[in-house]
Structures are given as C-alpha cells and as structure tokens.
C-alpha angles and dihedrals in degrees: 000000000000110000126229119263110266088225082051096058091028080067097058090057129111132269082043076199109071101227107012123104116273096262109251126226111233122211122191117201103231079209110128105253134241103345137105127076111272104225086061101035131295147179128249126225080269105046093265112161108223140154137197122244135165104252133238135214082260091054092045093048087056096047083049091052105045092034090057084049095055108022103020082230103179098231131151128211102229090055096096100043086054094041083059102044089051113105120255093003128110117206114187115190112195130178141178129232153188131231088270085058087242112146114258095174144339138205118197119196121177112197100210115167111296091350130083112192131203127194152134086052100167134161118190110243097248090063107042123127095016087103100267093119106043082049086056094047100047089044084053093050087046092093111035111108132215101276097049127100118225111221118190126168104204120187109243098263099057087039092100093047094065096075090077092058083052096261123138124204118249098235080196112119086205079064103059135076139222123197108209126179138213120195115194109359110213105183103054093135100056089065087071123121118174095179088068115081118226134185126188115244094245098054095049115121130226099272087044095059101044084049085054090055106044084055092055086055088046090054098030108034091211132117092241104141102123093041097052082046099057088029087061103048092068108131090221091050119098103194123175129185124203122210142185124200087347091304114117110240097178149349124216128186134180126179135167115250129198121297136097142344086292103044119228105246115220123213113221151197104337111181116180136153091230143344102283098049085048094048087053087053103045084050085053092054113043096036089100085081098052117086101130088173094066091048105100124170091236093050109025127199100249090183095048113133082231083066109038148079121261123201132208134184097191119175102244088244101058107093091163084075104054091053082056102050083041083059096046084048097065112184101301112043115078129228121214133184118216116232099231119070134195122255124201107226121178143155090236147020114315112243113269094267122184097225097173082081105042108090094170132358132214143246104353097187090068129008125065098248 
C-alpha cells in the first residue's frame, strides 16, 4: 500500500492558513435579551434563560463545590445551615438557576442588627457577564433598610464594579486581605508555648465563656454574641481561648473547608494580644494533625499538618502574622501569596476594629470581620 504524500495530508489540517487563528464558528441565541422578571423566568444580556429560587443546602453544596473548582473559595458546606439557625439574625440564600434546575449563581445577605452582610456571591464561568450577577446583587440589597450598613468583601477584580450597587471601597489597608498558603509545614512544634494557658471552646465554663465574649466585643466592636456562640459549635471546628489570670488574651480557631480528598485546613479567626499569645494558638488548633507516632513508611499519615495545606486571611498590615506563618513553614515547607485579594466594600463607615490583634479573620463570605 503507497502512502499518501505528507504535503498532501499537511494540506487537510487546520488552520488551512499557516499562522492565522482556526476560524470560529459563531452561534447567536434567537432568545429575546435581557428582559422578564427573574422570580418568574427571565433572559439574561445574552439570551440566557434563568430563574430565582430560595436555595436549599443542596443548592448551597453545589455552589461550594464548583466555586472551590474555579475560584478555590474556602467554603464549607455546614455554614448555611449554621448562619439560619443563629438568633436575630435573617439569612436569605438565592440562587439562580437554569431550565434543568442546575445553579447558575447565587447571592447570600444576612440582615444582623445594624449590619447587612453579603457574601458567596458567586456566578459559574460560563455565565458570567450576561447580568446574572448584577440581578442577584440588586434582589440582595431589596430588603436592607436605612440604618443598616451594607458589608461586602469583594475579591480585588470586582472591586471597581461596586460602585454601581452604592458601595464605596474602604481605602483602609487595615481593610484588605491577603490569602496566603503553607504546604507542608515543617516547623509545628516550635509554635509551641507551655507557659500560656489554653482551653478548648467546648470545655469552657460559664464565666469563660462570658469573658470570651466580652474580648470579641473588645476586638470587634460588634454585638456578635449569639453568632461567635452557634459558629463555634461547629463539629469540624477546632477553637481554643488563652487566658491569663482568668482574662481572655486570644482566641484561635482552624477547620477544614471544602476541596479535595485531603481537605485544605483554614486558619480563623485568631484573635491574640501579641505573638507569642497567637503562636501558642496556632499550635492549639491545628495539634489534632500531629501524631507523628502513628506516622510509619509503610502507612503515612496522609492528614498530617507536615503534609497538608494551611490557609491564612490576614489583614495586609499585619506583619506579625507573616513571621508567623514564616515560623509554622520550617525550612522546608513553602509560603505563597495568591494573587487576588479581598476588598471590604460598604455603603457606610466600617465598625472600630482593633486590627493590631487580629493575625487572620473567618468566613469572608459572611461575617463582618
């Protein structure tokens, strides 16, 4: 059999011009654009069909999944049933969502005393810029009366795009955050301070707790009480408080969010009055994943802090913070900086926060700090 001549077949491949782009073919949707209301059933700039629903934990799990895929958002999937069962406070989850009832995008606002928080706001690639978003946002802002302050923390790219929803950026530094990551974390136990004294969250007594939360307010400057209470009780949570002489001197908290067979571990809030007190913390929370005895060559500890991944939200002016994250990194574990940042955006004056003692915050997709 004679083969066919290689210029011959080179001939038949795309692109057919040596050097220009492959010719796209170009589909326009015949649907009408931008129009409908979306609670009944609307179009998108692009002709995107969508509708607004209530979501549920289901909707929310898949948000969490896809938005970890795409954005590496560090989301859990308990935190909405937690954010509704909290007191005083109204949670509306909406999302919005195609004719084969798959989320396209979602919008969450908690309406908390004089604070209305958005977060896990949250459009799929593949929709983004039809409108979606900017529909989710103005149904979220609907309910939020007068007095309340709208706080929104927006990641750096939308930043510019706020204005438009009447929120204005917090120029503050104090008021952006970094996320940095450690992998493999070679230096845990020097973190380690035995002259501090540490409690875990569930074994603190009455008057512990009320001294807790009197230091929050102290830091925060917001009435949160009822919210630090149900956020802690969290069965993936592991919280610690320091005290000295019965005084709380810091509060440190890690957990493990959504992503992966080994799942990423998130730092805060840590709360402490210096270094030392936030080290010794840092050590607390995360000693569940050192057990160095139980690690053999022939059966690894796959969920060892030596083998993970550690995350941090650390406000930018906080260098007290990246010489701690610089300790729990050893020599051989390496520190990174993502390239997107949180900015705070919100219609009025931020709270008062004491951010020399704040070294990493929570969940940004839905507390105020």
């Amino acid at each position: 059999m004679k083969l066919e001549l290689f210029k011959e077949v080179l001939k038949r491949q795309i692109p057919i011009d040596i050097g220009k782009p492959i010719s796209m073919i170009t589909y326009q949707l015949d649907h009408p654009k931008n129009c409908g209301d979306p609670w009944i059933g609307a179009y998108s700039k692009h002709g995107f069909w969508y509708k607004f629903s209530f979501g549920t934990n289901n909707d929310y799990e898949k948000i969490v999944a896809r938005a970890y895929d795409s954005d590496s958002y560090k989301m859990d999937y308990n935190s909405l049933k937690i954010w509704k069962t909290i007191p005083n406070c109204d949670c509306r989850f909406i999302v919005a969502k195609n004719q084969s009832d798959e989320p396209l995008g979602s919008i969450i606002i908690t309406y908390c005393n004089d604070f209305a928080v958005i977060g896990v706001y949250y459009v799929i690639e593949e929709y983004r810029h039809s409108g979606i978003g900017c529909k989710l946002f103005d149904e979220a802002l609907k309910n939020v009366n007068q007095h309340q302050t709208v706080i929104f923390h927006s990641m750096s790219h939308l930043a510019n795009k706020c204005h438009r929803f009447g929120l204005m950026t917090t120029f503050s530094q104090q008021w952006k955050f970094a996320t940095y990551e450690i992998s493999n974390p070679s230096a845990f136990s020097t973190l380690q301070n035995e002259k501090i004294t540490i409690i875990r969250f569930n074994n603190l007594s009455e008057v512990e707790l009320i001294a807790l939360l009197k230091y929050d307010n102290n830091v925060t400057h917001l009435k949160r009480d009822n919210w630090l209470k149900e956020w802690f009780k969290q069965e993936n949570f592991n919280t610690y408080v320091a005290f000295k002489e019965n005084e709380v001197i810091g509060y440190g908290c890690s957990r493990e969010t959504a992503g992966g067979y080994v799942l990423p571990i998130l730092i805060g809030p840590l709360y402490a009055d210096n270094f030392e007190i936030a080290s010794a913390l840092l050590y607390a929370t995360l000693k569940k994943y050192y057990n160095p005895d139980d690690d053999y060559d022939w059966d690894p500890d796959i969920f060892a802090i030596y083998r993970r991944n550690v995350y941090f939200i650390v406000p930018n002016e906080n260098t007290q913070m990246i010489t701690l994250m610089e300790k729990l990194k050893g020599e051989t574990g390496t520190l990174k900086k993502e390239r997107l940042f949180y900015i705070t955006q919100t219609t009025n004056k931020p709270p008062n926060v004491d951010f020399s003692k704040i070294f990493s915050v929570t969940d940004m997709h839905m507390s105020v700090i």
